[in-house]
N, CA, C and O atoms as a GROMACS GRO file, in nm:
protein
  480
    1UNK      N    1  -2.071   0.107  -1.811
    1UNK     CA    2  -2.032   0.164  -1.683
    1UNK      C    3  -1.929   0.075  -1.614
    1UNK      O    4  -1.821   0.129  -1.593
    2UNK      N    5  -1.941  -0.043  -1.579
    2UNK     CA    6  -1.856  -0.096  -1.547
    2UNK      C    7  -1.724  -0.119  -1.626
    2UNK      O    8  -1.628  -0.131  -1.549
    3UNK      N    9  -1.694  -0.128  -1.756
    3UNK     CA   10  -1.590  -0.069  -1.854
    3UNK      C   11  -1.478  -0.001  -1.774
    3UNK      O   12  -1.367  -0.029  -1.730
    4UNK      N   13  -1.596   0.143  -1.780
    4UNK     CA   14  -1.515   0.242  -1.693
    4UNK      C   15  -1.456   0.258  -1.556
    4UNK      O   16  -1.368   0.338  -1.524
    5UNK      N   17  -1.497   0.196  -1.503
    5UNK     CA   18  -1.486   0.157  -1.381
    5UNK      C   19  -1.371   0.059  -1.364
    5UNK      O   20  -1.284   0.092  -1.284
    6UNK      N   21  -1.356  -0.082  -1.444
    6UNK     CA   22  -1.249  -0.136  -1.431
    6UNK      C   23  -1.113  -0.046  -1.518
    6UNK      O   24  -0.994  -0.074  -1.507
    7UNK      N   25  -1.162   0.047  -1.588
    7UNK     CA   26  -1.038   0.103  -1.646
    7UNK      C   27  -1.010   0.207  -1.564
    7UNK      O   28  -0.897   0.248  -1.590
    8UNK      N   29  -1.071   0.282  -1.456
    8UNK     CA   30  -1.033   0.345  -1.369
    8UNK      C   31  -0.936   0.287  -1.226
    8UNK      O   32  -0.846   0.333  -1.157
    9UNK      N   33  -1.025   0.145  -1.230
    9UNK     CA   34  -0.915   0.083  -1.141
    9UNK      C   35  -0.816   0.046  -1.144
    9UNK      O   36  -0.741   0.036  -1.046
   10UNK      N   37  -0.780   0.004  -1.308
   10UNK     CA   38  -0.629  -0.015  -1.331
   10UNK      C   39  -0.520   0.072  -1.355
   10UNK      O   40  -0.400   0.074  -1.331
   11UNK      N   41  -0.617   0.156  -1.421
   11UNK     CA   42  -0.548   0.300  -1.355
   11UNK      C   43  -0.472   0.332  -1.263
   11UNK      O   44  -0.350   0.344  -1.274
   12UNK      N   45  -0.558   0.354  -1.130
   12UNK     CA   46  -0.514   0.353  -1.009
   12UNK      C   47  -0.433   0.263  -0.956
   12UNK      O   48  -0.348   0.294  -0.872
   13UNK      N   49  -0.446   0.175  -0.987
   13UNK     CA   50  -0.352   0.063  -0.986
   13UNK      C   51  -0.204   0.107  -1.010
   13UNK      O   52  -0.114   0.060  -0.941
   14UNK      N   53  -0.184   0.186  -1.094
   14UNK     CA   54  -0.059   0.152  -1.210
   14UNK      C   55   0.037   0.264  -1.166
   14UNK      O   56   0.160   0.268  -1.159
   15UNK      N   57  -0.117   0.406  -1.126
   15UNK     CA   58  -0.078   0.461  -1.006
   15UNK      C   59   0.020   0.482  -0.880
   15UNK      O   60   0.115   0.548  -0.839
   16UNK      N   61  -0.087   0.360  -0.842
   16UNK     CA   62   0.005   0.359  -0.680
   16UNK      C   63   0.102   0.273  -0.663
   16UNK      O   64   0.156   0.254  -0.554
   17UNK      N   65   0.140   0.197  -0.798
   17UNK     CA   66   0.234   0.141  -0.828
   17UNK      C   67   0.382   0.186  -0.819
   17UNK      O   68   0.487   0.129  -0.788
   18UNK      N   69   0.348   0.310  -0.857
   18UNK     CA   70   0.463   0.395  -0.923
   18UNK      C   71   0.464   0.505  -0.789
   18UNK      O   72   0.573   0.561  -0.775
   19UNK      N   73   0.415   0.522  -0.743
   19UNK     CA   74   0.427   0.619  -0.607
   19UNK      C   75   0.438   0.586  -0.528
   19UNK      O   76   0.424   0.671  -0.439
   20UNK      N   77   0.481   0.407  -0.469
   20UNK     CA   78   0.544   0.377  -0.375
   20UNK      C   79   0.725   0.432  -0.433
   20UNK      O   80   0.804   0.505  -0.373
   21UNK      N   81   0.731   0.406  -0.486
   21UNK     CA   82   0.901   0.432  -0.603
   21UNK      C   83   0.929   0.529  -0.501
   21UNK      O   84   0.964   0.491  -0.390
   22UNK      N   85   0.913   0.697  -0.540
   22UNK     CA   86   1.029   0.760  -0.531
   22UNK      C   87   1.027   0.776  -0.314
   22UNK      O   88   1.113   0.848  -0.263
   23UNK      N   89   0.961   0.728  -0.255
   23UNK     CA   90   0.967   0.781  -0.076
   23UNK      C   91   1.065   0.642  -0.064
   23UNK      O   92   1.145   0.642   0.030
   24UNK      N   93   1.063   0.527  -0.151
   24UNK     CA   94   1.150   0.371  -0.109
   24UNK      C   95   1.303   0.384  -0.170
   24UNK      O   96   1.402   0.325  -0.127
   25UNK      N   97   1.294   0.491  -0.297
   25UNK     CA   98   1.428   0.512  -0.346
   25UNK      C   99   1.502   0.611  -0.254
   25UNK      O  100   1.612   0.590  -0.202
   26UNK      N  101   1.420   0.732  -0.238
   26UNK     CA  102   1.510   0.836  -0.151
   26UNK      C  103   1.499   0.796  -0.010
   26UNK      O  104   1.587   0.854   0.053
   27UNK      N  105   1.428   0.721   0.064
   27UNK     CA  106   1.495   0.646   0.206
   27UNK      C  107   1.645   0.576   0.181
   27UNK      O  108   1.746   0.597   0.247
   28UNK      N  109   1.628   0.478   0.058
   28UNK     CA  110   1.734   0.408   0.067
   28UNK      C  111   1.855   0.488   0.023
   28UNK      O  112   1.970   0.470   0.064
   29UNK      N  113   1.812   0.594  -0.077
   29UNK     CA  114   1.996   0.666  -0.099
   29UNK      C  115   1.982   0.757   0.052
   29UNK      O  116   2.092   0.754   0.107
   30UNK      N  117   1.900   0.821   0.119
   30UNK     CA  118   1.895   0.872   0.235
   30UNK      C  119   1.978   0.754   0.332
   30UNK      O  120   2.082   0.798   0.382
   31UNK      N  121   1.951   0.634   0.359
   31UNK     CA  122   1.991   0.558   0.456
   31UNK      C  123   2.135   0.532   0.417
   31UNK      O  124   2.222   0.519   0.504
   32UNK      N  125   2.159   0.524   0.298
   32UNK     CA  126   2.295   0.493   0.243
   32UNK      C  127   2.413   0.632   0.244
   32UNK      O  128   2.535   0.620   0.254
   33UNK      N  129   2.346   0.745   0.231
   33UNK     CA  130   2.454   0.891   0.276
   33UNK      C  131   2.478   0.927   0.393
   33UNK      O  132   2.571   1.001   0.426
   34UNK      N  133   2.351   0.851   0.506
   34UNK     CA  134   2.395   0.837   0.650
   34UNK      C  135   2.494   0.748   0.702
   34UNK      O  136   2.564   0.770   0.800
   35UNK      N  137   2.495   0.651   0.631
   35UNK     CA  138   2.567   0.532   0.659
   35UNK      C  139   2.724   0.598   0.610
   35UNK      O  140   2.810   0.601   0.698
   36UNK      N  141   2.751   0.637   0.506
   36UNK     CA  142   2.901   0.680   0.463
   36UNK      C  143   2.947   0.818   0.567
   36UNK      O  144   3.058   0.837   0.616
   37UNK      N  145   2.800   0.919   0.583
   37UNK     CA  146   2.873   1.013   0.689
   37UNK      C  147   2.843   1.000   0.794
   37UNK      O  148   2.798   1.097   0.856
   38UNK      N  149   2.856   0.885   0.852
   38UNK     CA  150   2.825   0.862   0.976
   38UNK      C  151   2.748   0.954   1.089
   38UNK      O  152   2.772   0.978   1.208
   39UNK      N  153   2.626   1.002   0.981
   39UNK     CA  154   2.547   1.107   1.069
   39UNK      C  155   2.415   1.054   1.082
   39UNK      O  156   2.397   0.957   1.009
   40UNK      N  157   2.318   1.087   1.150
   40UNK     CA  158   2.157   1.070   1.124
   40UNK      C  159   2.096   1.156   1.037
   40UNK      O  160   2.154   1.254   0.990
   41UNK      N  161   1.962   1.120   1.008
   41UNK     CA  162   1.897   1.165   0.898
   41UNK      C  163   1.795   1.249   0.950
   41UNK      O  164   1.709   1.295   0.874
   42UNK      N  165   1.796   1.285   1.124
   42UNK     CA  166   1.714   1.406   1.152
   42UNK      C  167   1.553   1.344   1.068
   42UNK      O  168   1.466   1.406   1.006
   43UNK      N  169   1.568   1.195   1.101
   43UNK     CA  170   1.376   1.137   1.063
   43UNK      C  171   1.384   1.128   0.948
   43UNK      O  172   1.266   1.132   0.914
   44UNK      N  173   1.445   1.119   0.857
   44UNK     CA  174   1.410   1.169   0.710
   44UNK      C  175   1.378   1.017   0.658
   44UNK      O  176   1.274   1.001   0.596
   45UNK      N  177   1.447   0.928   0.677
   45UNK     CA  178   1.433   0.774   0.620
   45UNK      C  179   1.328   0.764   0.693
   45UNK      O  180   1.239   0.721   0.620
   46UNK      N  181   1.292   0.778   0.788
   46UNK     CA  182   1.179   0.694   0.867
   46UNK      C  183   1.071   0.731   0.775
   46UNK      O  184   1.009   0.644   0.714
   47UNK      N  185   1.034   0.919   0.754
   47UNK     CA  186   0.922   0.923   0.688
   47UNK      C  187   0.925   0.899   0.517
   47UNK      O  188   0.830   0.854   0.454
   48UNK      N  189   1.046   0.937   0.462
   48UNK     CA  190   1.009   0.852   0.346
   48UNK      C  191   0.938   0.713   0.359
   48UNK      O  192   0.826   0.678   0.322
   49UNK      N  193   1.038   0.645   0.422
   49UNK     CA  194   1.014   0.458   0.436
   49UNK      C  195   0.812   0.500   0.464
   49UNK      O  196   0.718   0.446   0.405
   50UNK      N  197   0.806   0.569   0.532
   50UNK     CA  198   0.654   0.534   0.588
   50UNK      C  199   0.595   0.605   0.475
   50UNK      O  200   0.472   0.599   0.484
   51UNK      N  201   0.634   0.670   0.373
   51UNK     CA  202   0.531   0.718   0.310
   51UNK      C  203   0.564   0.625   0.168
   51UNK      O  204   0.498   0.641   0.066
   52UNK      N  205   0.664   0.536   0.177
   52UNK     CA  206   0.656   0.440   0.062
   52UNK      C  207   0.559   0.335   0.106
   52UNK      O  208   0.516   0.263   0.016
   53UNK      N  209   0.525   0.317   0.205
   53UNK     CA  210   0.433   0.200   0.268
   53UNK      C  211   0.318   0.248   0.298
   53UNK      O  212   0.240   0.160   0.334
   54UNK      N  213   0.268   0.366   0.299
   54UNK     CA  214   0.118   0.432   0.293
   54UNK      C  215   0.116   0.417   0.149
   54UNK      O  216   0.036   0.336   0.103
   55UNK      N  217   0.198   0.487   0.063
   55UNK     CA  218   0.125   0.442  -0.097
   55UNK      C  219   0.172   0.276  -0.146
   55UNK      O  220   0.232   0.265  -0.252
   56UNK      N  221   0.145   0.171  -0.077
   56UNK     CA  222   0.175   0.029  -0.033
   56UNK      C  223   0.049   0.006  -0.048
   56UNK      O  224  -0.004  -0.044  -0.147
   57UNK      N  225  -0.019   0.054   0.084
   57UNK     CA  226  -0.128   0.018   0.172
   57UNK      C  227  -0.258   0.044   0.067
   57UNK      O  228  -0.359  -0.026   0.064
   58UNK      N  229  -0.227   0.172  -0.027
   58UNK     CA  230  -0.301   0.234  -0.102
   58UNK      C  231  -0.325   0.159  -0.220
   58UNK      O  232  -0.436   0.166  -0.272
   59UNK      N  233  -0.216   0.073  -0.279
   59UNK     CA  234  -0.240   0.004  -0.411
   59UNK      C  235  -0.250  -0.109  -0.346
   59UNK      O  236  -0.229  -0.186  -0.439
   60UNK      N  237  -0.274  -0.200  -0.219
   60UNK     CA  238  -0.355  -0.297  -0.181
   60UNK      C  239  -0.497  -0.297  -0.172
   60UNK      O  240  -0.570  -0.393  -0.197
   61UNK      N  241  -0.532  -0.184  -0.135
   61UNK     CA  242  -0.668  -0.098  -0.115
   61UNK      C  243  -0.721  -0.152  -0.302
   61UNK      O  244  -0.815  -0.226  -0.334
   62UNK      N  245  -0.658  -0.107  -0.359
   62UNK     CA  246  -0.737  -0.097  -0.475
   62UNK      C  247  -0.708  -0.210  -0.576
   62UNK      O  248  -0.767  -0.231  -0.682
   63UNK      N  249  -0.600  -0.282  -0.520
   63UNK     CA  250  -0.564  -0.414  -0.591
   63UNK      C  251  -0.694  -0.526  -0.530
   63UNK      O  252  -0.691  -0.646  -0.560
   64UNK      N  253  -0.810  -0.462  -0.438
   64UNK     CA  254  -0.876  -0.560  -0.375
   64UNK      C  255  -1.018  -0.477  -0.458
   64UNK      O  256  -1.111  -0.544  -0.505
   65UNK      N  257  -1.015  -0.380  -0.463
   65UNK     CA  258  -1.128  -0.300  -0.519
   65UNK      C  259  -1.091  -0.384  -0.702
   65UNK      O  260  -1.181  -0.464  -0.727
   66UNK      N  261  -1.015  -0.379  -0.783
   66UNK     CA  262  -0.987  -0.371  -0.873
   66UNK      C  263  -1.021  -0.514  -0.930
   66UNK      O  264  -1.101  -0.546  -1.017
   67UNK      N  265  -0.930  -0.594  -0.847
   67UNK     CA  266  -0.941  -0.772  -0.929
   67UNK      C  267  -0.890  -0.781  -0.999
   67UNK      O  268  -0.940  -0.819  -1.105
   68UNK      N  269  -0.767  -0.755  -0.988
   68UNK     CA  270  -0.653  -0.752  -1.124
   68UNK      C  271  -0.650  -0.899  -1.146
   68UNK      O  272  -0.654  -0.981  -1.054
   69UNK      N  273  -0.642  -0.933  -1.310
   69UNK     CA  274  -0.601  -1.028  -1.349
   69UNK      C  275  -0.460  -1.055  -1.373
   69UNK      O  276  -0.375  -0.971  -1.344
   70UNK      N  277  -0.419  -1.211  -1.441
   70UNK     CA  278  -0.281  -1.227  -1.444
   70UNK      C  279  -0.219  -1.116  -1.467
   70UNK      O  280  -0.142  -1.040  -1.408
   71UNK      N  281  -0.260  -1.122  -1.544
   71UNK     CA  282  -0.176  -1.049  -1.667
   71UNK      C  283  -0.166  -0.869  -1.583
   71UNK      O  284  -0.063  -0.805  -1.564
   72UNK      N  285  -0.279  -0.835  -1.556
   72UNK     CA  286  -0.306  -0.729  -1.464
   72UNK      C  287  -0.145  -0.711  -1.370
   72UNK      O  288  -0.067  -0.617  -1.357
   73UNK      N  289  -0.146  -0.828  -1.326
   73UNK     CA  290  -0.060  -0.830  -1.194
   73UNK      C  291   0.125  -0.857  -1.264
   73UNK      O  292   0.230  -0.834  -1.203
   74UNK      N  293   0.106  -0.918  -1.420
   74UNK     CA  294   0.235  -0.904  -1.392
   74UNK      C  295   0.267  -0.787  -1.469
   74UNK      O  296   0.388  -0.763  -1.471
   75UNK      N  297   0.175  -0.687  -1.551
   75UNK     CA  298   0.206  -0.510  -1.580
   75UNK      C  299   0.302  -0.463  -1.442
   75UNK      O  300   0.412  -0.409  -1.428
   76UNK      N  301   0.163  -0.530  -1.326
   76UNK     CA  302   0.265  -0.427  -1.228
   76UNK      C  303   0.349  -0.432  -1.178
   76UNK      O  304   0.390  -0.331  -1.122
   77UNK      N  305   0.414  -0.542  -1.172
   77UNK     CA  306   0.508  -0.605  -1.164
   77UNK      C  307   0.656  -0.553  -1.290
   77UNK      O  308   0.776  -0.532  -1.276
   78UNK      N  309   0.570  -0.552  -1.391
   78UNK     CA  310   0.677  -0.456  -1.518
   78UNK      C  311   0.727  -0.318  -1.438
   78UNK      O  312   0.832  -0.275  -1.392
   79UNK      N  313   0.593  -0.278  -1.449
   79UNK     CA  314   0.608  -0.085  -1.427
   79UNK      C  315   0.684  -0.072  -1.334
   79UNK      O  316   0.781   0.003  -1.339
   80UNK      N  317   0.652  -0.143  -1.229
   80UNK     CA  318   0.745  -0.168  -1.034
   80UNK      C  319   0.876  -0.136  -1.084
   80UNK      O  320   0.942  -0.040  -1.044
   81UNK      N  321   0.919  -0.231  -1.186
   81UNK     CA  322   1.051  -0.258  -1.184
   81UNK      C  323   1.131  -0.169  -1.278
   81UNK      O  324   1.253  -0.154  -1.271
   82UNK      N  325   1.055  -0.115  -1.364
   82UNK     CA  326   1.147  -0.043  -1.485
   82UNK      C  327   1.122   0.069  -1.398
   82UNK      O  328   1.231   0.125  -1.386
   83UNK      N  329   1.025   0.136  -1.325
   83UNK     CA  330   1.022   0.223  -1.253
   83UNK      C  331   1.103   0.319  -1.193
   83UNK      O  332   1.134   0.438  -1.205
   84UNK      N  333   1.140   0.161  -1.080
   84UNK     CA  334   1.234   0.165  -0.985
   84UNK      C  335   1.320   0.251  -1.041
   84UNK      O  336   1.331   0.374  -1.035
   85UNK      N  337   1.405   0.130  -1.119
   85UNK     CA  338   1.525   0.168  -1.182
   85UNK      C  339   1.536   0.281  -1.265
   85UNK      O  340   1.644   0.338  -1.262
   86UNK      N  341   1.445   0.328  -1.343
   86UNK     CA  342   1.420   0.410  -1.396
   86UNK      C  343   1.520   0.579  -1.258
   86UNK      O  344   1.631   0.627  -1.233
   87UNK      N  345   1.388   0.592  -1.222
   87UNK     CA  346   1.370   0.662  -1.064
   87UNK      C  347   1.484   0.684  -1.021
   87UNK      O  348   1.517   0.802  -1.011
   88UNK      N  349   1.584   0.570  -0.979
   88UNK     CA  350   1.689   0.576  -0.921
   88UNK      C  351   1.789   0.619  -0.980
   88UNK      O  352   1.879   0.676  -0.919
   89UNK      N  353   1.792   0.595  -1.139
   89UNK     CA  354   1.909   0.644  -1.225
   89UNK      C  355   1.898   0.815  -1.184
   89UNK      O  356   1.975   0.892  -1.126
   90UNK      N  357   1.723   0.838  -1.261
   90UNK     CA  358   1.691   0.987  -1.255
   90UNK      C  359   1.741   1.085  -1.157
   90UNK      O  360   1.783   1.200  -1.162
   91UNK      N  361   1.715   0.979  -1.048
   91UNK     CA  362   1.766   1.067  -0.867
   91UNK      C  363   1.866   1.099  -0.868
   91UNK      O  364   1.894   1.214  -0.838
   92UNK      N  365   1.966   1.002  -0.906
   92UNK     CA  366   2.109   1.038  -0.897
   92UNK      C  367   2.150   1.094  -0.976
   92UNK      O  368   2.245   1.159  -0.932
   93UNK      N  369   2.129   1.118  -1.129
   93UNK     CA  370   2.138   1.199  -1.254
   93UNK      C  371   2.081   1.369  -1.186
   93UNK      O  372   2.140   1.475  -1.204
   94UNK      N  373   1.995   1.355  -1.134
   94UNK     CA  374   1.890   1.498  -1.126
   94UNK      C  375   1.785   1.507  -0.994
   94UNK      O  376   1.665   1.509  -1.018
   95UNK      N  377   1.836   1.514  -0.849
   95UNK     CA  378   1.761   1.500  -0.791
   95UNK      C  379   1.605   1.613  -0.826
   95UNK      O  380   1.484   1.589  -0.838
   96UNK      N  381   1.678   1.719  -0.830
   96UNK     CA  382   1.562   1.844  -0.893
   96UNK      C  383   1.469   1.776  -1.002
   96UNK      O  384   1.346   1.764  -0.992
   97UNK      N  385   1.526   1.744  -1.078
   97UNK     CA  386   1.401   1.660  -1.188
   97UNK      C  387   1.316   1.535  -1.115
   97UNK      O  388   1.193   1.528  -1.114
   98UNK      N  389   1.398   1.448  -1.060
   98UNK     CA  390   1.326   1.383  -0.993
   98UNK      C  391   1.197   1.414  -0.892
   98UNK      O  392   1.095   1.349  -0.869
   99UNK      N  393   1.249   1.551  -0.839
   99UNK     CA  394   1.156   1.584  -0.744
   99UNK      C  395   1.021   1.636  -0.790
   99UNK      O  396   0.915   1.651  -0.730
  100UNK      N  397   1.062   1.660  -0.932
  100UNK     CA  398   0.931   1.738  -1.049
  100UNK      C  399   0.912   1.680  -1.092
  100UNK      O  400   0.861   1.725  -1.195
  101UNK      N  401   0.915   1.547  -1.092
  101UNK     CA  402   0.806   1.393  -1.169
  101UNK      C  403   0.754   1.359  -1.047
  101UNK      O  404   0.648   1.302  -1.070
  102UNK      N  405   0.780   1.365  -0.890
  102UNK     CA  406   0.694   1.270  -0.794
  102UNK      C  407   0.568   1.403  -0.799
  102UNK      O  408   0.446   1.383  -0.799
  103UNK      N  409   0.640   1.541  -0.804
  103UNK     CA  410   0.479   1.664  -0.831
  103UNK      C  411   0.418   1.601  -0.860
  103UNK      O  412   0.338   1.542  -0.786
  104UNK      N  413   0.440   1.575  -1.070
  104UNK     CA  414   0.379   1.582  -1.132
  104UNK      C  415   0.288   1.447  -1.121
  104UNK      O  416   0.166   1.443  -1.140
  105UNK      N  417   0.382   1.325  -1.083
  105UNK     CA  418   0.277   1.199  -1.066
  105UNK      C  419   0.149   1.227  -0.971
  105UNK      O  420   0.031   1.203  -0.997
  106UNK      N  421   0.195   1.276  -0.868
  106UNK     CA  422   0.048   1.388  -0.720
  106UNK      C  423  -0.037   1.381  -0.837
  106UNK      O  424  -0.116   1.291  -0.864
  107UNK      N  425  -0.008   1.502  -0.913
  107UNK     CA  426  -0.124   1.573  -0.957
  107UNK      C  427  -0.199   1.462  -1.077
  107UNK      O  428  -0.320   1.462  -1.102
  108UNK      N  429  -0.140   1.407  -1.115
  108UNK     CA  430  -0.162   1.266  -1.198
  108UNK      C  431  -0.278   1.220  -1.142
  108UNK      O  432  -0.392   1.227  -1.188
  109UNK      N  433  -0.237   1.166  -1.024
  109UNK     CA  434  -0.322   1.086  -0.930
  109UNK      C  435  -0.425   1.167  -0.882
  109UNK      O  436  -0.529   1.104  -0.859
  110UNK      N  437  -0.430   1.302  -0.856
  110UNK     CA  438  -0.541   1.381  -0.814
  110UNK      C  439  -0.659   1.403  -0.951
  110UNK      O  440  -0.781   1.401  -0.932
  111UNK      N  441  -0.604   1.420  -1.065
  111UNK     CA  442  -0.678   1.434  -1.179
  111UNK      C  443  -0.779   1.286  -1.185
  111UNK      O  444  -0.902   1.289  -1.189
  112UNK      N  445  -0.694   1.158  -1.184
  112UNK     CA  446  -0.730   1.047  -1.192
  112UNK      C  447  -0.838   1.001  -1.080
  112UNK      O  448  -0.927   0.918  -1.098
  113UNK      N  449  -0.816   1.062  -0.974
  113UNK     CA  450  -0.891   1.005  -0.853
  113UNK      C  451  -1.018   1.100  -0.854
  113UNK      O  452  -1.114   1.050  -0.796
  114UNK      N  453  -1.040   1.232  -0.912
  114UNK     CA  454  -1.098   1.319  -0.946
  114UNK      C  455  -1.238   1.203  -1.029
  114UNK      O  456  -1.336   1.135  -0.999
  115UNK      N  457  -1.170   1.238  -1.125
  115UNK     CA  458  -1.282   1.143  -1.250
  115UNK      C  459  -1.315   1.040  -1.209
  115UNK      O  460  -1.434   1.021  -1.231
  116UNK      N  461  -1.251   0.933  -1.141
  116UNK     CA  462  -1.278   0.801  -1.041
  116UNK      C  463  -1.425   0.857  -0.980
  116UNK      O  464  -1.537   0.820  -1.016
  117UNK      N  465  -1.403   0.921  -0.915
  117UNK     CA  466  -1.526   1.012  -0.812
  117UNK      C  467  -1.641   1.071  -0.898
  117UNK      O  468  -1.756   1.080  -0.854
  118UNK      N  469  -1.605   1.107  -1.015
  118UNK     CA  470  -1.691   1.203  -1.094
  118UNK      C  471  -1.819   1.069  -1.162
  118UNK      O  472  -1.939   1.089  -1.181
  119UNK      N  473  -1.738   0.930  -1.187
  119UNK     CA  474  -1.793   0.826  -1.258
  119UNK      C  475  -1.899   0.731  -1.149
  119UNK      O  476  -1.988   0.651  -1.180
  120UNK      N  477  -1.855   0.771  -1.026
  120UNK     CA  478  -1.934   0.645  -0.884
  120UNK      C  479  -2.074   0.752  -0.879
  120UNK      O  480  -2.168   0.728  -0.804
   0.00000   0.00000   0.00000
């Protein structure tokens, strides 16, 4: 039981890793197309920015539930970063595709958080 349990947390982990990404990428190309057309964003950076820092708040939550080890911590530290970049190429290649991987990660995380619940 506990097995499962730490493999659910790293899970989640790896998770909310990856779902701070796309609200921190599209603030910043958001803040950066305001900046060239010298217009506002009608809120739009603010709530991305805040919803990259609620799923922040969320993989601290469980980075304290979890007890990631080294090694734990520098995966996420991998995923963070190939992520990112990953993400950002994608956005600018395909915002539409992009927008159908942050879906599909949701429902990722709902399946995952599902069975999390199904195992306590």
């Amino acid at each position: 039981m506990k097995l499962k349990q730490r493999r659910y947390g790293c899970r989640a982990m790896m998770l909310e890793t990856v779902a701070a990404v796309p609200g921190m990428v599209g603030g910043m190309l958001l803040h950066c197309k305001s900046l060239r057309r010298f217009e506002h964003s009608g809120g739009w950076i603010k709530a991305l920015l805040e919803e990259a820092e609620n799923e922040r708040m969320h993989l601290m939550t469980f980075m304290e539930v979890a007890k990631p080890r080294w090694y734990e911590r520098a995966l996420v530290i991998t995923v963070q970063g190939v992520f990112f970049n990953a993400y950002f190429l994608g956005y600018l290649l395909s915002p539409k595709f992009a927008h159908r991987m942050v879906g599909y990660l949701e429902e990722e995380a709902i399946h995952s958080y599902t069975e999390f619940l199904k195992e306590l």
